[in-house]
C-alpha positions in Angstrom: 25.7 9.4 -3.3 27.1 5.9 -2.9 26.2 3.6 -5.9 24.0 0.5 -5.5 25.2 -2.7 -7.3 23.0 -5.6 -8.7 23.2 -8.5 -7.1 22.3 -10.5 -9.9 25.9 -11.0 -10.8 26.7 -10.7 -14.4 24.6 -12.3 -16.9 27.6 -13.4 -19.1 29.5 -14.5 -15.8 32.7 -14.3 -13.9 34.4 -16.6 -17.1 33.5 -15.1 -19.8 33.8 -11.6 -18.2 37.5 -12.5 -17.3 37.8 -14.1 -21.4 36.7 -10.9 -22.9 39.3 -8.5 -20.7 42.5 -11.5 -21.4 43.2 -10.7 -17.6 44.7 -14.3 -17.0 46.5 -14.4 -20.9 48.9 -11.9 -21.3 50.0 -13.0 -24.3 46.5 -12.9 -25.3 46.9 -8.9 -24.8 50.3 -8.3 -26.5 50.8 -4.9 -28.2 49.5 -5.2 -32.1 49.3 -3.2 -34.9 46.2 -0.8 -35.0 45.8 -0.7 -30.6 45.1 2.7 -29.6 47.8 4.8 -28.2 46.9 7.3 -25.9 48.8 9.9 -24.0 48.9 9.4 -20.5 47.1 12.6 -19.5 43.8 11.6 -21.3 44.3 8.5 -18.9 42.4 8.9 -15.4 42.2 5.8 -12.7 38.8 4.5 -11.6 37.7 6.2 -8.2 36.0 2.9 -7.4 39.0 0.8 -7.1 38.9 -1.3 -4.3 42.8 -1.6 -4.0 44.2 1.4 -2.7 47.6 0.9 -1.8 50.6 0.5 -4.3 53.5 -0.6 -3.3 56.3 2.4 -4.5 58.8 -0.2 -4.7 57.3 -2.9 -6.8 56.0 0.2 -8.8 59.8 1.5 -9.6 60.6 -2.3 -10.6 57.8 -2.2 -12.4 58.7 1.0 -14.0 62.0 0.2 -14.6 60.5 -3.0 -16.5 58.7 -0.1 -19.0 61.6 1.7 -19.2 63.8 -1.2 -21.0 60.8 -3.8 -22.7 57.8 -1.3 -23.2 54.2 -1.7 -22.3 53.6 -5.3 -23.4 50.1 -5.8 -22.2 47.6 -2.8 -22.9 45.2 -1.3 -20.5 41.4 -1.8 -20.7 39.6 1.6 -20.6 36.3 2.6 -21.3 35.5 5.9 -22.4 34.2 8.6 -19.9 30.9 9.6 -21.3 30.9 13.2 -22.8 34.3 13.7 -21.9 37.3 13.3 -23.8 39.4 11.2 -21.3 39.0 7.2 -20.5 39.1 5.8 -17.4 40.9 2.5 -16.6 39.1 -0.9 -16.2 42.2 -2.9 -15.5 45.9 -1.8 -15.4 46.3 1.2 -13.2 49.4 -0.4 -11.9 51.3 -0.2 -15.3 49.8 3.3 -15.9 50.9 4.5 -11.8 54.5 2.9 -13.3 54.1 4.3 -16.9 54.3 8.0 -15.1 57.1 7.2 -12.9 58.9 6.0 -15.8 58.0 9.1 -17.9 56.1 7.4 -20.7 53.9 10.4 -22.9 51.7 7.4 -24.2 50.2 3.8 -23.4 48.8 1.2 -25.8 45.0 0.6 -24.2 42.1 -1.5 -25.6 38.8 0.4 -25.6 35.6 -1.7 -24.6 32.4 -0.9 -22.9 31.5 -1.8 -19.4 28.9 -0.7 -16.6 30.0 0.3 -13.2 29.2 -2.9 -11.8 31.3 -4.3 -14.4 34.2 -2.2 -13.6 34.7 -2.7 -10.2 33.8 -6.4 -10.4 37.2 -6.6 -12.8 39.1 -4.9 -10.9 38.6 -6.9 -7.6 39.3 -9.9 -10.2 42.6 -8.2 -11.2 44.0 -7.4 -7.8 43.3 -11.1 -6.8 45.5 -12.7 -10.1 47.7 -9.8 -10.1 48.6 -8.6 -6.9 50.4 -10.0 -3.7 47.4 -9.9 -1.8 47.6 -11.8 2.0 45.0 -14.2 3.0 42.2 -11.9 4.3 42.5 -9.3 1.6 42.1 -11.9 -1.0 39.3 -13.1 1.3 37.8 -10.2 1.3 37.8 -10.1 -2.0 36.3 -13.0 -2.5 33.4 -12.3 0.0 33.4 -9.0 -2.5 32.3 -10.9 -5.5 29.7 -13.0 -3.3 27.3 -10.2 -1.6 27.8 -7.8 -4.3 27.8 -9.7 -6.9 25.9 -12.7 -6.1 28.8 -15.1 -7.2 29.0 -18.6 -5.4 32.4 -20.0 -4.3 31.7 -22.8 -7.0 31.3 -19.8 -9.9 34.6 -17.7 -8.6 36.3 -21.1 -7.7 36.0 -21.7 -11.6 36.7 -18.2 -13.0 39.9 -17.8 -11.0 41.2 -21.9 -11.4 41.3 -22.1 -7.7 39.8 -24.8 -5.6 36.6 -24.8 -3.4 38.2 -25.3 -1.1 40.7 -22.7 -0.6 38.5 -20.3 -1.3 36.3 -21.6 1.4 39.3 -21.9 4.1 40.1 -18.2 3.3 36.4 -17.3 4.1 36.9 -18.7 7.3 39.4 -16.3 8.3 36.8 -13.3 8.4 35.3 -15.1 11.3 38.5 -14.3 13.5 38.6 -11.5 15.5 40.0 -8.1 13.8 43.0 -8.1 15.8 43.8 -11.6 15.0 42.9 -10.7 11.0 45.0 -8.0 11.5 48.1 -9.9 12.6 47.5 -11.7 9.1 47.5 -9.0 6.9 51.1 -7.6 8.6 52.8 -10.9 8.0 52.7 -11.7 11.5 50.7 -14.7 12.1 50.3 -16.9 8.7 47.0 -18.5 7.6 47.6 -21.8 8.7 48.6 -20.7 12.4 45.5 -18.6 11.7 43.0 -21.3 10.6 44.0 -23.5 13.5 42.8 -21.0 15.7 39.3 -20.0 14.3 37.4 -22.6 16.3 38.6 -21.0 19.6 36.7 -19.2 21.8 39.9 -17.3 23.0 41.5 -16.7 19.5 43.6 -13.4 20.1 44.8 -14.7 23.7 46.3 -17.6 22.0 47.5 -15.8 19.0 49.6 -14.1 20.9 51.1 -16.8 22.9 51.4 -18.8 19.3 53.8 -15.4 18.2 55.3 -14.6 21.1 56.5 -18.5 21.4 57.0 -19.1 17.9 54.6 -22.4 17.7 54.4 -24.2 14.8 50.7 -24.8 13.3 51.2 -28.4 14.5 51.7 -26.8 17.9 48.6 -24.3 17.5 46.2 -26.9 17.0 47.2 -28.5 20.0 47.6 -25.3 22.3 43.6 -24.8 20.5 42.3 -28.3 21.8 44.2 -28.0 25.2 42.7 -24.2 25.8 38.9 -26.3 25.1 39.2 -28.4 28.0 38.0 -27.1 31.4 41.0 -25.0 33.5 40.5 -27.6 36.4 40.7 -30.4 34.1 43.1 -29.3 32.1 45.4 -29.2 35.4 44.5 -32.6 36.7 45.4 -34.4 32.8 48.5 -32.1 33.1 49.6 -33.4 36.7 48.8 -36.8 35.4 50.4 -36.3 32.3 53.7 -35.7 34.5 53.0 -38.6 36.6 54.8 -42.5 36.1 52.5 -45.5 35.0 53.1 -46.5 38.6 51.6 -43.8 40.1 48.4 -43.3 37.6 48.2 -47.5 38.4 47.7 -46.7 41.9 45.8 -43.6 41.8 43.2 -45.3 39.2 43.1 -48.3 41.9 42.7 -46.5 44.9 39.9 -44.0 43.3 38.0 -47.4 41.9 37.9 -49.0 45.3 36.7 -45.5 47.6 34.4 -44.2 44.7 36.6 -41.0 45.1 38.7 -39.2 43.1 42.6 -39.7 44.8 45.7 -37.8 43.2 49.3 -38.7 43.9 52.1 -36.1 44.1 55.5 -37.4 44.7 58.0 -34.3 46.2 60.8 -34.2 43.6 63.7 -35.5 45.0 62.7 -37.6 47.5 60.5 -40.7 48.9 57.9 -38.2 50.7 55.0 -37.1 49.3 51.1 -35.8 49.4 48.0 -37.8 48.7 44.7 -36.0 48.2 41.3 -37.8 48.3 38.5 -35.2 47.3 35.3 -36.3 48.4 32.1 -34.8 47.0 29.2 -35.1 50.2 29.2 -35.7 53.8 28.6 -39.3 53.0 31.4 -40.3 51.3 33.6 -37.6 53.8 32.0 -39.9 56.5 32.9 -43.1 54.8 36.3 -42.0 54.7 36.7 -41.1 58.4 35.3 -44.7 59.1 38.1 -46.2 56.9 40.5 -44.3 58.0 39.7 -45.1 62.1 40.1 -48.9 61.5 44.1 -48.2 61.3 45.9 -49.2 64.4 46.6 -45.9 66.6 50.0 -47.5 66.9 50.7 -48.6 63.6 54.0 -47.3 61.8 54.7 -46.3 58.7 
């Protein structure tokens, strides 16, 4: 049966919750006298962690760490009720690491927590403590909101982070999955990614910003070029290519018929093409009229 969580959020609150585990303090947390050792088989991990992917390598550095300095910080655990075994609240990383490193025994500080409790630290402790990329510790952040009821003002002052990071990162659900998705693998970074959430077309242009290695500077601009209308966006590039000259005369020429007229020089030589578009039968017949006043005769 999946477990409903209060939405209340935590009567003591995101800082004093993270002040009574010493998540952010290691030294805080250092091994003393009289901490309960326990051997690693009466440890078991809580089958409500959110993060469920560990890295094998950083766990073998971080076993290798064990191996040579010890367990510095203990584990929180609370005790599984009428059973002898206790199940971790924060650390499963260094107990994962412990095994690999063939500890018998970790130092751990007993306390008492609810569920809710539980898995509300241990989203906190995969946000300070793991290399999370921009939507996981988004999603994470959006955790501690709808479950928990937490604003972005409360987390932004539990975790020392700024509004407005937080609230950037939030953006970034708002992107398409496949677009998210390029995120998480490294292959599009948040700031190519936030330029893009106001597009309509994000994952088209994602993938021209990857596959052309754009800057950010470069994806905001490809972003505001993609809002203007196809059409348009031909004509401003055409007269974008065009010399001051040439705009001169098509801006003259367009103010005195009341139509639009475009310019196109053929490259490489004096010839060219001159378009007039007209937009009724008025204005097409206005232009015939000014057109049959030139001499059938005249040379050009």
């Amino acid at each position: 049966m999946e477990k409903k969580f209060d939405r209340r959020g935590l009567g003591r609150g995101l800082s004093a919750l993270m002040a009574d585990v010493n998540l952010d303090v290691p030294a805080a947390a250092e091994v003393r006298r009289g901490d309960l050792m326990l051997p690693v088989e009466k440890i078991v991990p809580n089958p409500d962690q959110p993060r469920r992917d560990f890295q094998p390598d950083a766990l073998k550095d971080l076993a290798d760490s064990l191996r040579q300095k010890g367990v510095i910080q203990p584990l929180i655990v609370r005790r599984k009720p009428d059973q002898d075994v206790y199940e971790i609240v924060a650390g499963e990383r260094r107990w994962r690491a412990a095994q690999i490193a063939q500890l018998h025994e970790l130092p751990v500080i007993v306390r008492e927590f609810s569920d809710s409790e539980v898995l509300e630290i241990a989203i906190i402790e995969n946000i300070q403590r793991a290399e999370l990329n921009s939507i996981e510790e988004a999603l994470a952040y959006r955790q501690l909101m709808d479950r928990f009821g937490h604003t972005q003002e409360k987390i932004a002052e539990a975790l020392s982070r700024s509004r407005s990071h937080i609230a950037n990162l939030l953006r970034l659900l708002s992107l398409p999955d496949d677009v998210q998705q390029m995120v998480k693998s490294g292959t599009l970074s948040a700031g190519h990614a936030r330029a893009l959430i106001t597009s309509g077309n994000a994952t088209q242009l994602a993938l021209q910003v990857v596959g052309r290695g754009l800057s950010v500077r470069d994806t905001e601009e490809l972003v505001r070029k993609s809002a203007v209308d196809p059409a348009k966006r031909r004509a401003l590039r055409r007269r974008e290519e065009k010399d001051a000259d040439t705009r001169a005369l098509e801006s003259d020429l367009s103010a005195n018929l009341h139509m639009s007229v475009q310019i196109d020089h053929l490259p490489g030589g004096e010839g060219g093409k001159l378009t007039i578009n007209y937009r009724s039968l008025d204005q097409l017949d206005l232009l015939c009229r000014v057109l049959s006043v030139i001499p059938r005769d005249a040379e050009f």
